[in-house]
C-alpha positions, 0 to 999 in steps of 0.5 A: 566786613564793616566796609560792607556793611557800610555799603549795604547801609548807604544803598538801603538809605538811597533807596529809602530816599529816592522812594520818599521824594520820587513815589507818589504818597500811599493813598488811603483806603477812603482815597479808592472807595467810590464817593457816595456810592447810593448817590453817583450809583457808578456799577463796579461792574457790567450792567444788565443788558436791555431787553430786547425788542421785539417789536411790540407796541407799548402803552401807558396808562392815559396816553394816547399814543404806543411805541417800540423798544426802539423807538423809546431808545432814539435819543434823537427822537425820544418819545412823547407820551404825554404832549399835554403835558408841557409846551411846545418842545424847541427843536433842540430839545425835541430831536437835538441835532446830528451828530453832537448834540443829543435831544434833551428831552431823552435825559431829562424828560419833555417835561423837564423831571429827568432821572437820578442820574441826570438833573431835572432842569424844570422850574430852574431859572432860565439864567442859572440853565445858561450858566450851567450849560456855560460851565460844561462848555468851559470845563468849570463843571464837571464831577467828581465821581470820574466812573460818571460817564454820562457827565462826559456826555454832557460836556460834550453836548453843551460844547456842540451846541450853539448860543440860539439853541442854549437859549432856547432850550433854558427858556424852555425848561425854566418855563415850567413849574417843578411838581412832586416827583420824589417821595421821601420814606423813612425806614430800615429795611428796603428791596433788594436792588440792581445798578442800572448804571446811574440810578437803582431799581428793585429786583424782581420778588419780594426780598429785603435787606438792611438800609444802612446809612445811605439813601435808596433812590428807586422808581415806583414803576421799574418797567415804566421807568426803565423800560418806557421813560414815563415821564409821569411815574416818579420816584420814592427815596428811602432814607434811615429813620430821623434822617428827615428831622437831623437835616432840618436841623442841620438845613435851618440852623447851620448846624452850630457853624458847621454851615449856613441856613440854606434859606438865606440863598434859596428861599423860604421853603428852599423854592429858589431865589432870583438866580438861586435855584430850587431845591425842594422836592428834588431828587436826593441823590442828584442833590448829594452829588452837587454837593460833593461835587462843590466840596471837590473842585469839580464845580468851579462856576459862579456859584462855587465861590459861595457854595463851596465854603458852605459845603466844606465841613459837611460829612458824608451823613451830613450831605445824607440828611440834608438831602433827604430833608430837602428832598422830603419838603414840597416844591 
């Protein structure tokens, strides 16, 4: 009998310590939670499918051109509806080129705005455009969020495209002034929403539910927006109440070591420095992802060495108001 027992004892401690040395450690609740989900807006599932086209032309209001559903859609030929608006586009940036490299203007607008999910290059210096697009092709920029597929898409295009056209394209967007295009709202009670796969846009009627602690990126026209990427039709950002007043707070002062004033890199006013991108007015959410994706090794170019230790002790709700200050401040 003692023997075994014996026996039942050493093949439970052998099992105890081949689980312990061999078993990847348990991961947390916090390890398999999506981060910052109002920020990445990853769907947990399939997203509604676009509507169809029926061939229709479409209007915006001062435009003097219409265009199909489809027509819209050709990221190779995106739209422009307001070729007043902006320079001349570089063929790059106009139409891209088979079969690699998408047209830039389709992701972030002829007039360089862009949408949450992706970032809005106008008014960024021509160098620090460069650079990003180096990091992409190097693999020192990537995301954090591994369901941010269009990431992916991004690296993908930056290694396809060549030296002339990097040029170009920074030369382009960096041309160009960043203008008002998010406008900050503090409350607590939003529209009830749906992923659209990368940003959220207000269900149709008049339902509300609770903010929370997040901010709620949505375009003030959803189908123009969505439907017709107008690249005139901005985006309002709620965010909960005294979120604006605790980021600057935490933007000016560092707030007691925990980081650094932002100024002291990009400028008075955060309208960028030299090298230093602008921040002001910028999308909060694009914002927020940075941020983390610093904090998380997932941007490893020149400008992480000094970002990262910056960022490392900012909490959740810090990356929340700080976002939401900076996005309220006027470019």
């Amino acid at each position: 009998m003692k023997s075994r027992v014996g026996s039942l004892l050493f093949v439970l401690l052998v099992l105890l310590f081949t689980r312990a040395i061999g078993a990847p450690p348990p991961q947390s609740k916090e390890a398999t939670e999506r981060p910052l989900p109002w920020a990445y807006a990853v769907p947990d599932g399939p997203v509604d499918k676009p509507e169809p086209d029926d061939g229709t032309l479409r209007h915006l209001p001062g435009a003097s051109v219409a265009f199909t559903l489809t027509q819209v859609r050709d990221n190779n030929n995106p739209v422009d509806w307001y070729p007043g608006d902006h320079p001349q586009m570089p063929n790059v940036v106009a139409h891209g080129r088979k079969p690699s490299v998408t047209a830039c203007a389709f992701c972030h607008f002829p007039n360089g705005k862009g949408r949450p999910e992706n970032s809005g290059p106008a008014g960024l210096p021509y160098s620090y455009i460069v650079q990003q697009i180096d990091d992409f092709r190097e693999g020192a920029r990537k995301t954090a969020e591994p369901g941010k597929k269009n990431t992916d898409q991004m690296i993908a295009i930056a290694k396809g495209m060549n030296d002339h056209e990097v040029q170009a394209a920074a030369e382009y967007f960096s041309s160009m002034n960043w203008t008002p295009w998010v406008k900050v709202v503090e409350t607590d009670t939003v529209p009830k929403t749906r992923n659209a796969g990368g940003f959220f846009l207000r269900l149709e009627g008049s339902e509300t539910e609770p903010l929370g602690q997040r901010i709620l990126e949505v375009p003030v026209d959803t189908d123009a927006t969505e439907l017709l990427r107008d690249p005139r039709s901005g985006f309002i950002a709620y965010a909960p109440v005294g979120s604006i007043k605790k980021g600057a707070a935490l933007a000016t002062t560092g707030g007691a070591g925990k980081t650094v004033a932002c100024e002291a890199c990009h400028g008075v006013g955060l309208k960028g420095n030299g090298y230093v991108p602008s921040l002001a007015g910028r999308s909060p959410s694009y914002l927020a992802q940075q941020l983390y994706n610093f904090q998380h090794y997932a941007r490893n170019g020149p400008g992480s060495q000094v970002m990262r230790p910056i960022v490392e002790n900012l909490s959740p709700d810090d990356i929340l108001v700080l976002t939401a200050y900076v996005a309220s401040l006027a470019p």
